[in-house]
Chimera marker file (.cmm) of the C-alpha trace (Angstrom):
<marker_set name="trace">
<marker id="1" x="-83.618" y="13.305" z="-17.308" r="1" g="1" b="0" radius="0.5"/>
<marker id="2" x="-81.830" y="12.931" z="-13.879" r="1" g="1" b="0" radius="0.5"/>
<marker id="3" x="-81.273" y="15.480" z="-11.163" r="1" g="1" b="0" radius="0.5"/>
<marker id="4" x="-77.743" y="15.234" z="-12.319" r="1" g="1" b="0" radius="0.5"/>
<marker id="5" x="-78.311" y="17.066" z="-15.106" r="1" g="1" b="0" radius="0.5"/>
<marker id="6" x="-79.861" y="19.938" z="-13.307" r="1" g="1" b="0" radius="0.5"/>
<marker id="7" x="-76.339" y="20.689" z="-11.919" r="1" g="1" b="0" radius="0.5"/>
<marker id="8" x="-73.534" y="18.561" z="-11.779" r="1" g="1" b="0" radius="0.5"/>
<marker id="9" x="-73.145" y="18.286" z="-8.032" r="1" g="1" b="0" radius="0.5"/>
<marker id="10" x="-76.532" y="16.868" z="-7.239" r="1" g="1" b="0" radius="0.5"/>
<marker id="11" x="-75.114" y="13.540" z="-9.053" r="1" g="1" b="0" radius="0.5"/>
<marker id="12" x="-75.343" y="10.342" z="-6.462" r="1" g="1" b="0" radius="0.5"/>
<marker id="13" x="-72.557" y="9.153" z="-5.027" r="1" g="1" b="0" radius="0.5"/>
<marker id="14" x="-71.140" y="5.962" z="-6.554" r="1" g="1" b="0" radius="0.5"/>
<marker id="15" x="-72.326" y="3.633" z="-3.469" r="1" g="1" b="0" radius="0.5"/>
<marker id="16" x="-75.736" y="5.538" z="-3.342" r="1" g="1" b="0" radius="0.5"/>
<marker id="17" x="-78.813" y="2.987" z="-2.142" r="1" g="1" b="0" radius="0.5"/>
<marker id="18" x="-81.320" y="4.746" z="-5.193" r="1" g="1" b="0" radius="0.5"/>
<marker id="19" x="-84.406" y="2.551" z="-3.730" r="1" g="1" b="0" radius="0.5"/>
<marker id="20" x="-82.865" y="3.502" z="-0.494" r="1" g="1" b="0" radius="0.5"/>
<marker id="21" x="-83.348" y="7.257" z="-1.472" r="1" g="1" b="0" radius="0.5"/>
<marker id="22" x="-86.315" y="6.505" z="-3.313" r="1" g="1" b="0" radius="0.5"/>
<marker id="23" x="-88.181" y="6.640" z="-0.023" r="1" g="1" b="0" radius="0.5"/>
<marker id="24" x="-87.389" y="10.210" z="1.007" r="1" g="1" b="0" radius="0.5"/>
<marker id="25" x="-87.998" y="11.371" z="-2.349" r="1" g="1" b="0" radius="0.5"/>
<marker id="26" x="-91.269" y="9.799" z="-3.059" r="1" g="1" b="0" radius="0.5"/>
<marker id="27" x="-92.388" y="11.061" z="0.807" r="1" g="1" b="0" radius="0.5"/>
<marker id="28" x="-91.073" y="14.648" z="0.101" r="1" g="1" b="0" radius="0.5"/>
<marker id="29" x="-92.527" y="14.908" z="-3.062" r="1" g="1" b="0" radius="0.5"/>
<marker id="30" x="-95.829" y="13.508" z="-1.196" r="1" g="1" b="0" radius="0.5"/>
<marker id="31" x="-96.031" y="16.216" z="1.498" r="1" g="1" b="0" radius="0.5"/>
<marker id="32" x="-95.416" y="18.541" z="-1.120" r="1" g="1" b="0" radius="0.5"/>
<marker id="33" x="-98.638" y="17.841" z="-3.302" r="1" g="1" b="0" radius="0.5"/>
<marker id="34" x="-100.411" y="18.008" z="-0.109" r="1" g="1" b="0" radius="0.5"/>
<marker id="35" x="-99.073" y="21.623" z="0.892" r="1" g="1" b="0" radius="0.5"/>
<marker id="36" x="-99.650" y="22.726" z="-2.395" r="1" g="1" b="0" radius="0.5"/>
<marker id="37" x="-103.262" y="21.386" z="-2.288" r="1" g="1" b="0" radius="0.5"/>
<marker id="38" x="-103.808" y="23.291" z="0.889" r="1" g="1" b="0" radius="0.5"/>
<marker id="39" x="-102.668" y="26.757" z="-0.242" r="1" g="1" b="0" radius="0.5"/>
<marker id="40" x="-98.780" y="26.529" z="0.326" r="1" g="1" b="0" radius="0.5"/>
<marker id="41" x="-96.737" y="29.120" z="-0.979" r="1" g="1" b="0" radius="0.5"/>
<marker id="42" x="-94.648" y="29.052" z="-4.209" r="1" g="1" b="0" radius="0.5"/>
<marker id="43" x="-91.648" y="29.547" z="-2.468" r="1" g="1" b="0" radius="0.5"/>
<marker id="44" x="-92.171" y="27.400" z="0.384" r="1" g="1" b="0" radius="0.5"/>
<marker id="45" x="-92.738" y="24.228" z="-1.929" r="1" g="1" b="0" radius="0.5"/>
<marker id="46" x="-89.857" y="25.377" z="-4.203" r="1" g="1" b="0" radius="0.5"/>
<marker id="47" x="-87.611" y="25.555" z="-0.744" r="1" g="1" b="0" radius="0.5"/>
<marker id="48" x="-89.124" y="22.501" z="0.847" r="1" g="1" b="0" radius="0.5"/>
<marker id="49" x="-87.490" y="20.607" z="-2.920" r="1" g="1" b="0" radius="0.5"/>
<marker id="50" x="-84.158" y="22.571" z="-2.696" r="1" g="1" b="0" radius="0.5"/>
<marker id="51" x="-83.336" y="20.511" z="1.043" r="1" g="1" b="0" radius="0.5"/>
<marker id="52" x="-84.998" y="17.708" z="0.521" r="1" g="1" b="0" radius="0.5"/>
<marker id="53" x="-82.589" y="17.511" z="-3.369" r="1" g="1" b="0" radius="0.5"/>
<marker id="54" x="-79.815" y="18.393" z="-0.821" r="1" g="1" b="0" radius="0.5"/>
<marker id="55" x="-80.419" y="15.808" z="1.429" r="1" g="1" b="0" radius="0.5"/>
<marker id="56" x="-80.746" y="12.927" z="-0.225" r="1" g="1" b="0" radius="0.5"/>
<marker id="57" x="-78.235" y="13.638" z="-2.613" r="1" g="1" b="0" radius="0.5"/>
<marker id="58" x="-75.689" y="14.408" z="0.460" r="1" g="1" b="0" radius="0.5"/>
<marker id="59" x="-74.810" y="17.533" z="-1.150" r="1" g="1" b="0" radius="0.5"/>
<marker id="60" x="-75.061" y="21.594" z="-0.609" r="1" g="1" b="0" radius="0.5"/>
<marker id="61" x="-77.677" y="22.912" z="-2.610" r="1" g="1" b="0" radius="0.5"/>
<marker id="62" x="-77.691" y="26.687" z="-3.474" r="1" g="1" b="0" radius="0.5"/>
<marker id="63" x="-80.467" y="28.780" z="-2.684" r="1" g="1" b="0" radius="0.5"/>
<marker id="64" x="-82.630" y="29.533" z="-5.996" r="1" g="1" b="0" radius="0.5"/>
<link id1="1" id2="2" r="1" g="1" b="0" radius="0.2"/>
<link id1="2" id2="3" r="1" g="1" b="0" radius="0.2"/>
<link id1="3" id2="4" r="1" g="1" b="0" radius="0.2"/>
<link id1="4" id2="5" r="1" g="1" b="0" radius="0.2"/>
<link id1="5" id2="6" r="1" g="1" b="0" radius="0.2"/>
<link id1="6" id2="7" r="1" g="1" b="0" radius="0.2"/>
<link id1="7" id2="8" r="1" g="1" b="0" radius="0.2"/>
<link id1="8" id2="9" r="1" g="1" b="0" radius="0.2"/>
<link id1="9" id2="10" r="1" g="1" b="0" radius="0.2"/>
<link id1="10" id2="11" r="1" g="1" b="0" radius="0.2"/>
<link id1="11" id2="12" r="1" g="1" b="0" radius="0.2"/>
<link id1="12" id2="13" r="1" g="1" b="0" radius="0.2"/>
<link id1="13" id2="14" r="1" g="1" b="0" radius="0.2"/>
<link id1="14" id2="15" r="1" g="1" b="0" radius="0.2"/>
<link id1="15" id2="16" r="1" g="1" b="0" radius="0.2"/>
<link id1="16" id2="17" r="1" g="1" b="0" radius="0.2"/>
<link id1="17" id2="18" r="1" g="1" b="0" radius="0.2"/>
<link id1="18" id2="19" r="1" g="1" b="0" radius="0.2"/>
<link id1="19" id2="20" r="1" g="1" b="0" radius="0.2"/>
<link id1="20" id2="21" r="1" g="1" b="0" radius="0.2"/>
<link id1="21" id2="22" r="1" g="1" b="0" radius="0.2"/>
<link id1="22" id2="23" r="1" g="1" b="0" radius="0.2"/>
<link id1="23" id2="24" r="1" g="1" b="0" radius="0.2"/>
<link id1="24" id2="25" r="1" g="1" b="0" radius="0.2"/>
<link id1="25" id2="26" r="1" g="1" b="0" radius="0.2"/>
<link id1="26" id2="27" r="1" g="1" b="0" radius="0.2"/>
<link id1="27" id2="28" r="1" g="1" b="0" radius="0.2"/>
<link id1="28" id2="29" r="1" g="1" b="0" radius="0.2"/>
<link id1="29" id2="30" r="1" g="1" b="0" radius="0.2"/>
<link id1="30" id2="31" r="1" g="1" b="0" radius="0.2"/>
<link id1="31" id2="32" r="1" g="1" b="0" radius="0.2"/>
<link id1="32" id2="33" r="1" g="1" b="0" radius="0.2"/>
<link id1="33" id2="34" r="1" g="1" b="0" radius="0.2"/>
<link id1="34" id2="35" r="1" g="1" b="0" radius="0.2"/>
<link id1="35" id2="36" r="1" g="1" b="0" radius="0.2"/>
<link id1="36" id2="37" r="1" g="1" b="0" radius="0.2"/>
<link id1="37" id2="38" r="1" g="1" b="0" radius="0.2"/>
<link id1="38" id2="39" r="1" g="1" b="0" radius="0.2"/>
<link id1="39" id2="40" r="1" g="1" b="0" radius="0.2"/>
<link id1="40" id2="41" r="1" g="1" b="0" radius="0.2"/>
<link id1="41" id2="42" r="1" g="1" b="0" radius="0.2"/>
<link id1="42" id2="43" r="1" g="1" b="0" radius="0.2"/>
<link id1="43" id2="44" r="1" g="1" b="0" radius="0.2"/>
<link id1="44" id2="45" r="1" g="1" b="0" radius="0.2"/>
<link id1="45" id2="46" r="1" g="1" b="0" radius="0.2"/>
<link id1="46" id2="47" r="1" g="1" b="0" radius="0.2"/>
<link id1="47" id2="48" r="1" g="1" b="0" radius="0.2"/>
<link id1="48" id2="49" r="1" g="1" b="0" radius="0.2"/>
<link id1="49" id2="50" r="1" g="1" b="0" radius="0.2"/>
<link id1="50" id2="51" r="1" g="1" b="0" radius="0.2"/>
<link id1="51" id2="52" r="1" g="1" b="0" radius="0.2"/>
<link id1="52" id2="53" r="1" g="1" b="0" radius="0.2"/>
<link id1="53" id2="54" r="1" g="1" b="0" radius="0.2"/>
<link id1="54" id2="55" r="1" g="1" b="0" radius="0.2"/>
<link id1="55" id2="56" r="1" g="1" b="0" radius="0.2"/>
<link id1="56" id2="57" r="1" g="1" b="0" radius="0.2"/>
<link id1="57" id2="58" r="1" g="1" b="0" radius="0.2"/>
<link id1="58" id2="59" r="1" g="1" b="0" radius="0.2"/>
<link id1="59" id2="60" r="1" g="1" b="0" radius="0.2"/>
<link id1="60" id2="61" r="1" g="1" b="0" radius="0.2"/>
<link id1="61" id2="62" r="1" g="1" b="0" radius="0.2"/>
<link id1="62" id2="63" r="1" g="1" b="0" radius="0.2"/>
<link id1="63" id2="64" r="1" g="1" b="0" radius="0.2"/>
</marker_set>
C-alpha cells in the first residue's frame, strides 16, 4: 500500500526523485520515533506526518 491510496492527491508527481524523497521520509519518520519515545503528544506526531506527507509529496494536505 502507497500513500496514494490514502487519498488520491498525495500521489507523486510523474518526474518525482522517490530515493530523492526517500530521504525526508525516512528522517521524518526518524524524529518521529524519537518524539514519541520521549513523551510527544498524539497529535503532535500525527501533525508532524500530515506536513512532512505534504511536503514531500508537493501537495496540500488537509488537517485530520
Amino acid at each position: 500500500m502507497g500513500i496514494a491510496s490514502l487519498h488520491p492527491s498525495y500521489a507523486l508527481k510523474p518526474d518525482a526523485d522517490p530515493a530523492a524523497l526517500a530521504v525526508p521520509a525516512s528522517a521524518t519518520m526518524h524524529s518521529i520515533g524519537i518524539r514519541a519515545r520521549a513523551g510527544a503528544r498524539r497529535a503532535e506526531l500525527r501533525e508532524m506526518a500530515r506536513k512532512a506527507v505534504g511536503v514531500i509529496c508537493g501537495c496540500p494536505v488537509d488537517a485530520g
